[in-house]
KOLSE-978376 format. One record per residue (C-alpha): x, y, z; residue in three letters. Coordinates in Angstrom, 2 decimals. Layout:
BEGIN
px|py|pz|res
X|Y|Z|Ala
...
This chain:
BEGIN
px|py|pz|res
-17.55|-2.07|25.22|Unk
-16.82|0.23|22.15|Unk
-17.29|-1.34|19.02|Unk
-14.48|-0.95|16.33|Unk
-14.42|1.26|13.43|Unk
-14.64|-1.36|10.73|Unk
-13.36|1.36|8.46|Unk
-9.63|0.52|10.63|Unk
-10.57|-2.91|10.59|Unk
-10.60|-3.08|6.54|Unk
-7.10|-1.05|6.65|Unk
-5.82|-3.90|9.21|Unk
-6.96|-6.83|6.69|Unk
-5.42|-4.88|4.27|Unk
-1.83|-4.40|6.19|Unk
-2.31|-8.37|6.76|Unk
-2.73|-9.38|2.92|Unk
0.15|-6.81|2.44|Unk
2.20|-8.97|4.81|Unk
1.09|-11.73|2.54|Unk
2.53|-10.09|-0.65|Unk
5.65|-9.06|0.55|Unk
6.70|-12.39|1.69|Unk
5.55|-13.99|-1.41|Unk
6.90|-11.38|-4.10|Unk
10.05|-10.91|-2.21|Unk
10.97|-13.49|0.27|Unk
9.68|-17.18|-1.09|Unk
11.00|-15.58|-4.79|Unk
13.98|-13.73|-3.80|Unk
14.48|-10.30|-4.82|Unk
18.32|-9.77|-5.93|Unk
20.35|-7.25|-3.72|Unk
20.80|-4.93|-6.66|Unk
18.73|-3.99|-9.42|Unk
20.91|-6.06|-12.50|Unk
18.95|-3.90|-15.25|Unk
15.80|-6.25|-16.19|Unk
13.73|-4.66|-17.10|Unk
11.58|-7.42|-17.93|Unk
7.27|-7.32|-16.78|Unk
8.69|-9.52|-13.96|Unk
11.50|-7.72|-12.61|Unk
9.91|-4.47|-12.61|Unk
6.36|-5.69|-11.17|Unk
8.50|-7.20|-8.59|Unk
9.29|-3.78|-7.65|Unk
6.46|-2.13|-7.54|Unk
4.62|-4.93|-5.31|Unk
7.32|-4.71|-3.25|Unk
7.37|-0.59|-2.88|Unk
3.83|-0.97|-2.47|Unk
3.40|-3.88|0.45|Unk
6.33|-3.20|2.46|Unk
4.75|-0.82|4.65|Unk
2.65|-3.33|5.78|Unk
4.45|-3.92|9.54|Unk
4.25|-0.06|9.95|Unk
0.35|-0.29|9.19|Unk
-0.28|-2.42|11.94|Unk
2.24|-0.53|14.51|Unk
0.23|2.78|13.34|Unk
-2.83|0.94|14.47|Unk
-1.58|-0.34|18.00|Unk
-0.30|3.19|18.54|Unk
-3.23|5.34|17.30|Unk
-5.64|3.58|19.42|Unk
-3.09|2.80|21.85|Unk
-1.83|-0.46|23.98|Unk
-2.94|-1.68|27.37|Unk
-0.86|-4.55|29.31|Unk
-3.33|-6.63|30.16|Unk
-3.19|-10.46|30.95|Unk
-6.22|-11.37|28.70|Unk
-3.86|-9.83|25.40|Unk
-0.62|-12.23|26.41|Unk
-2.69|-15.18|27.68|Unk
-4.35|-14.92|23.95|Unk
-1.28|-14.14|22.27|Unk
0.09|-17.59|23.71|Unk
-2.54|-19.72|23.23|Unk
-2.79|-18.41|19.41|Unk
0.54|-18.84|18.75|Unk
0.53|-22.41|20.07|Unk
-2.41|-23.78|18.57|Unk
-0.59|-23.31|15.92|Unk
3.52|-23.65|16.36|Unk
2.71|-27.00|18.30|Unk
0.41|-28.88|15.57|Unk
2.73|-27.42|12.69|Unk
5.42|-28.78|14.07|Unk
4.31|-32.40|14.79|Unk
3.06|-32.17|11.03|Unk
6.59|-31.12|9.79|Unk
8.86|-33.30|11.78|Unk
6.52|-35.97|11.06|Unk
6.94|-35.25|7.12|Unk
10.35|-34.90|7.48|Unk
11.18|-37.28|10.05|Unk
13.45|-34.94|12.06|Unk
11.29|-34.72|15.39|Unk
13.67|-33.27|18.18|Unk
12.26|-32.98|21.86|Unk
14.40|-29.75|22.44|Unk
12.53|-28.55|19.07|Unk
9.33|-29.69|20.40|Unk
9.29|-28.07|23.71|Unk
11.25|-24.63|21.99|Unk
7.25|-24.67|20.58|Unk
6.01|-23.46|23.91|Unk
8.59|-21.21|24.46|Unk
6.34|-18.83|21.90|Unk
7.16|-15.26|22.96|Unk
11.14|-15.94|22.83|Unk
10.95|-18.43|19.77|Unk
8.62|-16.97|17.34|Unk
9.81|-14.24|15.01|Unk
11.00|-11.03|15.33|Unk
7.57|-9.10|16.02|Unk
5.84|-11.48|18.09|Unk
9.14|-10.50|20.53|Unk
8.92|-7.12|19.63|Unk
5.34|-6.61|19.79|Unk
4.98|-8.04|23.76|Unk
8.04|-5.84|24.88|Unk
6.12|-2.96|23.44|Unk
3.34|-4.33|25.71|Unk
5.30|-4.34|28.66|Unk
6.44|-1.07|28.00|Unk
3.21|-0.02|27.34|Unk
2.35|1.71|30.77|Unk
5.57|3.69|30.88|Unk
4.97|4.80|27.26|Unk
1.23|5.83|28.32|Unk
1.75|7.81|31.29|Unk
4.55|9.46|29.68|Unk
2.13|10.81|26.62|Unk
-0.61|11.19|29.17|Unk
1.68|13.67|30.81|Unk
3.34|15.63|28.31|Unk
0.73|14.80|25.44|Unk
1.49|17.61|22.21|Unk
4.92|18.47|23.99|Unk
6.55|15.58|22.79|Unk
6.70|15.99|19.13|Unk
9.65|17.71|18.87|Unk
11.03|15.15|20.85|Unk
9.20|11.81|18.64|Unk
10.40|13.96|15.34|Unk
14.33|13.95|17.03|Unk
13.84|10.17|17.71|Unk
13.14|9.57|14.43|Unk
15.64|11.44|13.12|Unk
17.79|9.38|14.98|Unk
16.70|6.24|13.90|Unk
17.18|7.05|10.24|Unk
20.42|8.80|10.71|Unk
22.07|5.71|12.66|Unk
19.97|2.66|10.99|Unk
19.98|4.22|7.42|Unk
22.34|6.31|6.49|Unk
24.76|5.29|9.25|Unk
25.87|0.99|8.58|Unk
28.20|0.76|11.34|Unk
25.65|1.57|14.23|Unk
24.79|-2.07|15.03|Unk
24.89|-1.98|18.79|Unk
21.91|0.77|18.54|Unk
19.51|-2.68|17.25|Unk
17.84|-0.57|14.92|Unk
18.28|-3.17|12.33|Unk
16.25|-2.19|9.37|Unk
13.19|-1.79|11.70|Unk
13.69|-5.25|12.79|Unk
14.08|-3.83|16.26|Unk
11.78|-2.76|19.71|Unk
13.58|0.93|18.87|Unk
11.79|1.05|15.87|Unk
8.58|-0.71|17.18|Unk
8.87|1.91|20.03|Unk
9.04|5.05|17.60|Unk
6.19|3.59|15.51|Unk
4.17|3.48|18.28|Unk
4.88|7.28|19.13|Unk
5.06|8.82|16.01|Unk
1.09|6.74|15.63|Unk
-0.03|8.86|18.97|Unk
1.00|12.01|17.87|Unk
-1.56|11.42|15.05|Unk
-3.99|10.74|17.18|Unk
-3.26|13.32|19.47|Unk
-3.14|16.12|16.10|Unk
-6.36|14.26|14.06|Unk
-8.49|17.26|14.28|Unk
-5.65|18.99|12.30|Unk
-4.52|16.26|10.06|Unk
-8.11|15.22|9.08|Unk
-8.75|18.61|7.87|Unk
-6.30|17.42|4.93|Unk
-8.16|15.88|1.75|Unk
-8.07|12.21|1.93|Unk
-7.36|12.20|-2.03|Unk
-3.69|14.08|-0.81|Unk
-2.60|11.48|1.54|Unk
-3.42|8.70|-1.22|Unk
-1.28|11.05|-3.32|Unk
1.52|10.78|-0.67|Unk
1.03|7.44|-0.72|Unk
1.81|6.88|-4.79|Unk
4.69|9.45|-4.14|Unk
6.39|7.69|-1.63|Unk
6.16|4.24|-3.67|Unk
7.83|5.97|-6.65|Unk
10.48|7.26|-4.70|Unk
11.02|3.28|-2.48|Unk
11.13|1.81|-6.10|Unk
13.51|4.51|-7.33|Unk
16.05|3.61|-4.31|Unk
16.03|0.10|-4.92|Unk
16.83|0.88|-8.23|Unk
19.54|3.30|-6.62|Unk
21.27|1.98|-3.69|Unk
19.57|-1.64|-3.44|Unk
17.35|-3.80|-1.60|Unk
18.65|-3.47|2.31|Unk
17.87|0.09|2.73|Unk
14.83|0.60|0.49|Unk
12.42|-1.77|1.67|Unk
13.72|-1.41|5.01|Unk
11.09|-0.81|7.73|Unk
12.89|2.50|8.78|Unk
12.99|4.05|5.82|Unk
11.29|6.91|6.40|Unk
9.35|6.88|3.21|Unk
8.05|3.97|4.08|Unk
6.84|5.30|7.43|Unk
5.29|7.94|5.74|Unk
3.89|5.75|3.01|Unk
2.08|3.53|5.73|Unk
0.83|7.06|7.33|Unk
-0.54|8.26|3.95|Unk
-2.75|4.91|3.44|Unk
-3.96|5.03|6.94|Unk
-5.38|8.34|7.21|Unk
-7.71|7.84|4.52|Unk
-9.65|4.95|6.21|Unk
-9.82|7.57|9.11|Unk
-12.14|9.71|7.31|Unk
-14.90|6.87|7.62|Unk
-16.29|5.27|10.64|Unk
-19.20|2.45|10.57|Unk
-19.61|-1.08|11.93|Unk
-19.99|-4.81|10.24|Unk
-19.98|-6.96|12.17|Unk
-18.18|-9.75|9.37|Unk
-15.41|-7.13|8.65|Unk
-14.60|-7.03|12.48|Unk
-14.65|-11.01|12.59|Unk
-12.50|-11.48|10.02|Unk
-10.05|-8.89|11.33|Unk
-9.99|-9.45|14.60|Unk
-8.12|-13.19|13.36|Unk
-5.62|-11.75|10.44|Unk
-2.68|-12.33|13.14|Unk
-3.56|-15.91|12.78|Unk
-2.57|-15.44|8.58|Unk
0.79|-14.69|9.59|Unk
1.88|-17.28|12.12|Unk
0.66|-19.72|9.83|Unk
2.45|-18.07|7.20|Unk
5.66|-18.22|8.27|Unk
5.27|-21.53|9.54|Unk
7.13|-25.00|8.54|Unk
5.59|-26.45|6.79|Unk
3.38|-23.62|5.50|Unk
6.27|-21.33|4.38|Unk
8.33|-24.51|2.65|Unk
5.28|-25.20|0.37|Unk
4.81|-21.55|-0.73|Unk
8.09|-20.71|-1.41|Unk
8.46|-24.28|-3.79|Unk
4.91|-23.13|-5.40|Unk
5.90|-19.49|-5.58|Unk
8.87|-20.45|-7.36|Unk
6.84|-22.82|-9.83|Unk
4.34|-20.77|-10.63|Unk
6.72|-17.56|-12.01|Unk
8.82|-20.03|-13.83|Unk
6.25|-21.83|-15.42|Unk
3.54|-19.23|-16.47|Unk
3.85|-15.95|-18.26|Unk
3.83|-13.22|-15.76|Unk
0.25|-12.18|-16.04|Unk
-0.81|-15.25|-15.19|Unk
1.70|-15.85|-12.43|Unk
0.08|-12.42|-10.71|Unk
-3.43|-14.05|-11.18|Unk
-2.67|-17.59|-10.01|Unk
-0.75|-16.12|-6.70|Unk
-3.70|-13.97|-6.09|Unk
-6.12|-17.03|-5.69|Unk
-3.05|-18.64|-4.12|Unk
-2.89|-15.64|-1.07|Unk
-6.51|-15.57|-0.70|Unk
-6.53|-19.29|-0.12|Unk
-4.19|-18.78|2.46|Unk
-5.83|-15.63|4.23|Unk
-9.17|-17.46|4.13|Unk
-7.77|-20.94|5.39|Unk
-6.16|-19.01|8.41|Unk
-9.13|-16.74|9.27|Unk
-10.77|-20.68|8.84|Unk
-8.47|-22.21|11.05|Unk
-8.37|-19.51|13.95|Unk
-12.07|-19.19|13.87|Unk
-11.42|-23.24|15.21|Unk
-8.86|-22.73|16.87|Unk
-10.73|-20.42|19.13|Unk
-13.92|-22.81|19.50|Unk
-10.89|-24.66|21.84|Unk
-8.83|-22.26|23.47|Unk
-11.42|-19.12|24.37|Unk
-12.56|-21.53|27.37|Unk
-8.98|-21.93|28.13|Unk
-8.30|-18.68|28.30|Unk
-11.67|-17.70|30.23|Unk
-10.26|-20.39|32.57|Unk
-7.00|-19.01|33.18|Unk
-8.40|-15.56|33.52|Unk
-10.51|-16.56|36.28|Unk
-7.01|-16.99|38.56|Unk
-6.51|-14.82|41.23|Unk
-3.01|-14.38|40.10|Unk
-4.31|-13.23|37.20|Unk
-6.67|-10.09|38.15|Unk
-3.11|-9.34|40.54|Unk
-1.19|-8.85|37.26|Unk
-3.55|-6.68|35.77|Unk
-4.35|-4.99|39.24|Unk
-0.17|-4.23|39.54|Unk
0.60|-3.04|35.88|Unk
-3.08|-0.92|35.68|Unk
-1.03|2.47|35.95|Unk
């Protein structure tokens, strides 16, 4: 099997703490709607953390798409077993603090594909669309970036510029549309590298300072909902412009690919009860008790304690469920699934 480029492998860590970031700077501390004219250390370092992480989902669609997706029963049998080890134990733990266990709530645990978050049901539709997607590009290959550009044309017409165009699902990039272009728009890069390579990686990190000007600029402008949304298109470009850098290099470590290969396991736990309760109380604490300096130092450690406690706890995790899953695997049924869907 084909080892990873560890240089991808940093940038996926890197989309990961990014996830991290924008959750804590914008989501446990809300960021107001409109910019109300602080322009206090906090308020505008808010900003600019913001303009900077929220291309994080993007950088891990580019990734999926670049290298491409393959419906296979191994990915969703691991994707299930991950995400249960750890809705099921949170849960208990919560509803144990809180003394609201509910057996609907506790079996809605296992229902982990149509229960938890937007891109866990997002990302396995994109796998099971996946082979249609693939054969298509197989097939038409360079042809269809006329056609990927017009699609994403579309998307910014009707989901930014556009409000009323709610039955389309775009939603801010909160959608399998989006998810869908993402993954396109990442294959036509792979399928023009040997052109776009030839561009200095110094430019693209360029682009990428750009394009954070300009997302802190429209906050600043027209608010919240449609700059930091996942379809603006400068911050699909931004996530492009930080990728292709890392594509320049290509080595293996074999620690960078262990820790990477578990970041997914950061964000489940992340947005987790009780997980996300307790960070968005500390969070909260910590900027209105501490000068702003210290609040960016004191939620640094904070992050990394959380990134390396996941990476921790799915590195266990996995000492249980990888002999489930080889168990499972061995089915019959199994190797049938992957035997009808191998287009």
């Amino acid at each position: 099997m084909k080892e990873r480029n560890s240089s991808v492998e940093i940038f996926r860590i890197l989309a990961m703490f990014l996830v991290c970031v924008v959750h804590w700077n914008g989501w446990f501390v809300p960021m107001p709607d409109y910019f109300s004219a602080d322009y206090s250390a906090a308020s505008i370092g808010q900003i600019l953390l913001e303009s900077i992480s929220v291309p994080c989902v993007n950088m891990f669609l580019i990734i999926s798409g670049y290298y491409g997706v393959k419906l296979k029963a191994r990915s969703l049998v691991n994707l299930f077993l991950l995400i249960l080890s750890v809705s099921l134990p949170f849960y208990i733990v919560n509803s144990v603090w809180h003394q609201t266990f509910d057996v609907k709530s506790f079996l809605r645990c296992f229902l982990v594909f149509t229960h938890y978050g937007y891109f866990v049901q997002c990302y396995v539709m994109l796998l099971f669309l996946s082979p249609v997607i693939n054969v298509a590009i197989e097939r038409y290959g360079k042809r269809l970036l006329p056609w990927v550009l017009l699609f994403w044309l579309i998307e910014f017409m009707m989901g930014f510029v556009w409000t009323d165009a709610d039955r389309l699902g775009i939603n801010n990039g909160y959608s399998l549309i989006h998810f869908i272009l993402m993954y396109f728009l990442a294959r036509m890069l792979y399928l023009y590298r040997d052109f776009i390579l030839r561009i200095n990686k110094v430019s693209w990190l360029w682009g990428f300072v750009l394009c954070t000007i300009i997302i802190s600029l429209m906050y600043v402008w027209i608010g919240k909902e449609r700059a930091y949304s996942y379809a603006n298109p400068f911050v699909i470009v931004s996530a492009f412009c930080l990728f292709i850098p890392f594509l320049h290099y290509s080595f293996y470590n074999k620690g960078i690919n262990w820790i990477a290969k578990r970041t997914f396991t950061v964000y489940v736990i992340q947005i987790s009860m009780p997980v996300i309760g307790l960070l968005s109380s500390l969070d909260a604490y910590l900027l209105n008790n501490h000068s702003y300096v210290i609040y960016l130092l004191l939620s640094l450690i904070v992050l990394l304690i959380l990134y390396g406690g996941s990476i921790v706890y799915d590195y266990i995790r996995s000492l249980i469920t990888d002999s489930i899953t080889h168990y499972i695997l061995e089915k019959k049924l199994i190797r049938m699934f992957d035997n009808l869907f191998s287009l």
